[in-house]
C-alpha positions in Angstrom: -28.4 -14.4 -70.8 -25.9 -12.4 -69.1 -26.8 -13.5 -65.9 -26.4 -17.1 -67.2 -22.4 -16.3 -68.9 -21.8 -14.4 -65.2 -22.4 -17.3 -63.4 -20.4 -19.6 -66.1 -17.1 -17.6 -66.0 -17.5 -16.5 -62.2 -19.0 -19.9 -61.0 -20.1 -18.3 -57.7 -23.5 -16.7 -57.9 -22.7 -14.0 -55.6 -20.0 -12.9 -57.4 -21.9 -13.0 -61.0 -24.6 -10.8 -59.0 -21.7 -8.1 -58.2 -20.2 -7.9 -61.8 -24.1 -7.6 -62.8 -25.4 -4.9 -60.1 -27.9 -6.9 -59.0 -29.0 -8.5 -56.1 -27.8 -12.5 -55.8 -31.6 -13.6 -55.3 -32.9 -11.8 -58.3 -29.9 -13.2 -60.4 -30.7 -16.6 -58.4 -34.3 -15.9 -59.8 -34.1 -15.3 -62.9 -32.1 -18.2 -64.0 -34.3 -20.6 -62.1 -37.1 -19.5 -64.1 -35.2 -19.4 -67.2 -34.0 -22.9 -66.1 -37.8 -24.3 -65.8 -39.0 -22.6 -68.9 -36.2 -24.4 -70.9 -36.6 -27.4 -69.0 -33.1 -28.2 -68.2 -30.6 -27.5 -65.7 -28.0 -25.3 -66.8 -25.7 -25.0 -63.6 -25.1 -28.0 -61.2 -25.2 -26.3 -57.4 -24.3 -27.4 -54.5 -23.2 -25.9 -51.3 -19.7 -25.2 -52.4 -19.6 -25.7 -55.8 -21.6 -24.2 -59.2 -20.9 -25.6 -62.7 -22.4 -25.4 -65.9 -23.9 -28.5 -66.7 -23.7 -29.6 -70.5 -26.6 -28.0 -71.5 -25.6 -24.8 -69.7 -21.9 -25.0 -71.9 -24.2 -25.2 -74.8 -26.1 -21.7 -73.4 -23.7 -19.9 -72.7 -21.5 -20.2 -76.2 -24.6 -19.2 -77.9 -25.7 -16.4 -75.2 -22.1 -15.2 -75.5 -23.1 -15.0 -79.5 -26.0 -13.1 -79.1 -24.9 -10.7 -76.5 -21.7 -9.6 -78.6 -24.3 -9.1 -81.1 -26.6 -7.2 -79.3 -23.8 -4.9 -77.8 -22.6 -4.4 -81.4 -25.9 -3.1 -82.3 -25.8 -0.6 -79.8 -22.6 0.5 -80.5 -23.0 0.8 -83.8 -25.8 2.9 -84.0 -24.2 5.1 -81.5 -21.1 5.7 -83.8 -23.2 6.7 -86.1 -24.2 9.5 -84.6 -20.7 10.4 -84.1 -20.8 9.1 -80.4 -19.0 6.0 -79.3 -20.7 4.4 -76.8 -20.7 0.2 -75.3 -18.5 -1.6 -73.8 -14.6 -1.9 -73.9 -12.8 -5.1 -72.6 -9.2 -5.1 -72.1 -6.5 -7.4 -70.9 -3.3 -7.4 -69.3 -0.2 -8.9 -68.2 1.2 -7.6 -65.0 4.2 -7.1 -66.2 3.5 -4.5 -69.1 6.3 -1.8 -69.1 5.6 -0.7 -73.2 2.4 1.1 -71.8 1.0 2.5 -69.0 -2.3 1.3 -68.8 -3.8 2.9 -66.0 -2.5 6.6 -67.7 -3.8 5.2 -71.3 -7.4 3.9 -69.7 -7.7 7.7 -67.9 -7.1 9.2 -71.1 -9.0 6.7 -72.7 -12.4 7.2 -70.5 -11.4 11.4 -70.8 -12.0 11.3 -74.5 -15.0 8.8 -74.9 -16.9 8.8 -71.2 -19.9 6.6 -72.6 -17.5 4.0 -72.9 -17.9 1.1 -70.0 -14.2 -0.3 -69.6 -13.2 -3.4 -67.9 -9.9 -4.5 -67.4 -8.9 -7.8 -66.8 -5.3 -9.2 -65.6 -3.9 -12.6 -66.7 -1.4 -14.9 -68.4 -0.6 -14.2 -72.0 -1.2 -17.3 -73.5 -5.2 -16.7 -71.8 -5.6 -12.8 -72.6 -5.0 -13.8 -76.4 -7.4 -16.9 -77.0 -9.9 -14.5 -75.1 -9.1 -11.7 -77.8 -9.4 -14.5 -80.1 -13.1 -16.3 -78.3 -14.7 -12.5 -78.4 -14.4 -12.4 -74.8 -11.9 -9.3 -74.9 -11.3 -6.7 -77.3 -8.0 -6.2 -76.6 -4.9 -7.4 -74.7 -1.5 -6.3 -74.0 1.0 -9.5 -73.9 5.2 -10.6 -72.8 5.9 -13.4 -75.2 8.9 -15.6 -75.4 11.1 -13.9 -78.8 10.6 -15.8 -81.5 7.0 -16.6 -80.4 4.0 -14.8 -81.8 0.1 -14.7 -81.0 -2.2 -16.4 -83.1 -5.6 -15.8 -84.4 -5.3 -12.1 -83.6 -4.0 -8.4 -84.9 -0.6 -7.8 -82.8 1.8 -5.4 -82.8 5.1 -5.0 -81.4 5.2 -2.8 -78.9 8.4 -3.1 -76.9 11.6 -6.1 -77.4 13.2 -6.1 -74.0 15.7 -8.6 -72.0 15.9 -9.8 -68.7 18.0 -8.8 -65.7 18.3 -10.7 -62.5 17.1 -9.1 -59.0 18.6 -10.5 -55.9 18.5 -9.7 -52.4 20.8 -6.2 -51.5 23.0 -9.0 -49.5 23.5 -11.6 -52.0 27.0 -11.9 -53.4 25.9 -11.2 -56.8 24.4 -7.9 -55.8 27.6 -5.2 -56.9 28.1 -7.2 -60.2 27.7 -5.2 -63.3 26.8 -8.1 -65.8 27.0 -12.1 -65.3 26.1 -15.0 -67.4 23.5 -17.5 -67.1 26.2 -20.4 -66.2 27.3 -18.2 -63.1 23.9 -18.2 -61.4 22.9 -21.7 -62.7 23.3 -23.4 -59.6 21.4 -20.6 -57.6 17.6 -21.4 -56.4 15.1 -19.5 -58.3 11.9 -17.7 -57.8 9.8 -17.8 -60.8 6.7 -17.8 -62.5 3.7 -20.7 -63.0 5.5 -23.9 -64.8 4.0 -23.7 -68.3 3.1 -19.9 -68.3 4.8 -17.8 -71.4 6.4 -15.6 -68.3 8.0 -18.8 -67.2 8.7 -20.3 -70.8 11.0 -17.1 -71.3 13.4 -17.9 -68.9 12.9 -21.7 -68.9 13.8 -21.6 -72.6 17.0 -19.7 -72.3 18.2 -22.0 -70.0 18.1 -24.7 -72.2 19.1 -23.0 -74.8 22.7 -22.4 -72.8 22.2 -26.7 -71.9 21.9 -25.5 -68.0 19.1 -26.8 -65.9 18.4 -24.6 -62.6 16.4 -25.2 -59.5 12.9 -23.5 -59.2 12.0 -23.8 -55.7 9.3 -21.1 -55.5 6.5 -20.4 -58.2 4.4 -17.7 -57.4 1.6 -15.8 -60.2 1.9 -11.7 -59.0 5.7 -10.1 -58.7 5.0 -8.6 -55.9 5.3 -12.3 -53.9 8.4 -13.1 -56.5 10.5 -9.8 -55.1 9.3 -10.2 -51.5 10.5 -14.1 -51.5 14.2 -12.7 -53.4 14.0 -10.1 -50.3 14.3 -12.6 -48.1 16.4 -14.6 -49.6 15.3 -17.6 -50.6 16.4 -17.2 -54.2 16.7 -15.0 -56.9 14.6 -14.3 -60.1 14.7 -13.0 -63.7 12.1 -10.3 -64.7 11.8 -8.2 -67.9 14.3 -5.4 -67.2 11.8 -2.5 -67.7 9.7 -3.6 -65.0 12.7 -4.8 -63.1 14.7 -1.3 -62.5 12.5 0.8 -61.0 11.2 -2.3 -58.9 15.0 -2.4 -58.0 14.7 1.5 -57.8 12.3 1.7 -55.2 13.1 -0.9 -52.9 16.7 -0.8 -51.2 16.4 -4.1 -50.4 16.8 -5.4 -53.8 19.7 -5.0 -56.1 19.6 -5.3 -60.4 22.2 -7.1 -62.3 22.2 -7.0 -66.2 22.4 -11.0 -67.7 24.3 -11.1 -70.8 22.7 -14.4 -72.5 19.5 -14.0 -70.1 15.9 -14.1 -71.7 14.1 -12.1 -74.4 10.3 -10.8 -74.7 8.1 -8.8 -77.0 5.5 -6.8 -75.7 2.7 -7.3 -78.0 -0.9 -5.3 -78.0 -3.1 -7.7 -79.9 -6.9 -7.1 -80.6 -9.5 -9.2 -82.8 -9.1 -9.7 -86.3 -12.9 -9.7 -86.9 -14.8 -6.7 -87.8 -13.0 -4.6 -84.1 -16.1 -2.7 -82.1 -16.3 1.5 -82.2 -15.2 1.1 -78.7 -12.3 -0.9 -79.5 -11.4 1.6 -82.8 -11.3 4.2 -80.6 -8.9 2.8 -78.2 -6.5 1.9 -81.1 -6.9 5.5 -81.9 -5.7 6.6 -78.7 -3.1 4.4 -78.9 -2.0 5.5 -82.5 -2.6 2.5 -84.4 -5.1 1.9 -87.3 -7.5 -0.5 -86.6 -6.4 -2.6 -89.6 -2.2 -2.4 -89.4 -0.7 -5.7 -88.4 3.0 -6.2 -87.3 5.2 -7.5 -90.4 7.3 -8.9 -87.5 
């Protein structure tokens, strides 16, 4: 079964073999045979291509089931014993300033080493319905203000605006403070169309009645400041992450937006019955496994 739901989220038998540490024509093996002793196809293969077929959808929904299950058990009877063992799945924007995550995660495995964590990057609006499928345990989130997850435990962890970075050369870059309507007719870098890091910005636009130009969309900052860098536009990031991007690179230069874009930073985990693994991360973090954010 695991072989199978490695396969379905990786589509790419090699790489389903890597996550599972074992060699592609034993994974490759194994399914065929559980294949023929189901009597139906559950991935359609070609060359180029692997999908799950409809009966491999089915599968996997219930092998996710029954694996969660099974890793519970384990888990559980290792917490009983006062040790917290399993697996840990965590998600993450790449713009989280409210925590470090790589400090949190060596702390994390310092204090409970039987723990197997896996960390997985993404868009917000993803990371939570994965929290909220069972896939992850938990997430940390940028969401627009005003716009909260669903189906899942969060608390607020940071509220922060944005500021605009533009090239060291641009004539904006000695300003002190400017106003959406003064950079309006500017090109933009920016996030994915349709992406909660894009909806920030996109929605304070509209909410001054300007319309902008987004001539570059690009899914990692690192491509967003290297496209301002050479000038071919300017972009608005969440100011914590922002300044010591600015900080560090001379060739960029910060400037503080006075009716720019708002997030929260949200850590969100599942409301359902959270693992040992995942109660001891919310310890480590200093929240109780059954708080919830008034907001």
């Amino acid at each position: 079964m695991r072989y199978v739901v490695a396969v379905a989220e990786t589509r790419n038998f090699t790489r389903a073999a890597e996550r599972c540490f074992v060699v592609q024509s034993s994974l490759s093996h194994r399914i065929a045979a559980l294949e023929r002793e189901l009597g139906v196809k559950l991935f359609a293969r070609s060359s180029r291509r692997v999908e799950a077929t409809s009966a491999g959808v089915a599968f996997v929904a219930a092998a996710r089931e029954c694996l969660a299950a099974a890793d519970r058990a384990v888990a559980d009877a290792a917490a009983a014993t006062g040790v917290v063992r399993g697996r840990l799945a965590v998600g993450v924007i790449v713009t989280t300033a409210a925590v470090d995550v790589p400090e949190l995660l060596r702390r994390y495995r310092e204090r409970y080493p039987d723990v197997r964590v896996v960390l997985r990057s993404g868009r917000s609006d993803e990371l939570a319905a994965a929290v909220r499928d069972g896939e992850l345990d938990i997430a940390f989130l940028g969401l627009p203000e005003g716009e909260r997850p669903s189906g899942v435990e969060a608390l607020v962890l940071d509220h922060d605006e944005h500021a605009l970075i533009v090239p060291a050369g641009h004539r904006l870059a000695g300003a002190t403070r400017i106003a959406l309507r003064e950079i309006a007719e500017e090109t933009f870098v920016d996030f994915a169309a349709g992406t909660p890091a894009r909806a920030q910005s996109d929605r304070a636009f509209a909410a001054a009645g300007l319309v902008r130009d987004v001539a570059y969309e690009a899914g990692v900052v690192e491509l967003i400041s290297r496209l301002v860098v050479r000038g071919l536009g300017i972009a608005l990031l969440p100011s914590a992450y922002a300044r010591p991007l600015a900080a560090d690179d001379p060739e960029l230069a910060l400037v503080r937006v006075l009716d720019g874009p708002h997030r929260l930073e949200y850590l969100v985990w599942s409301r359902f019955n959270p693992s040992p693994a995942t109660r001891a991360m919310l310890d480590v973090l200093g929240v109780a496994a059954g708080s919830r954010d008034a907001g």
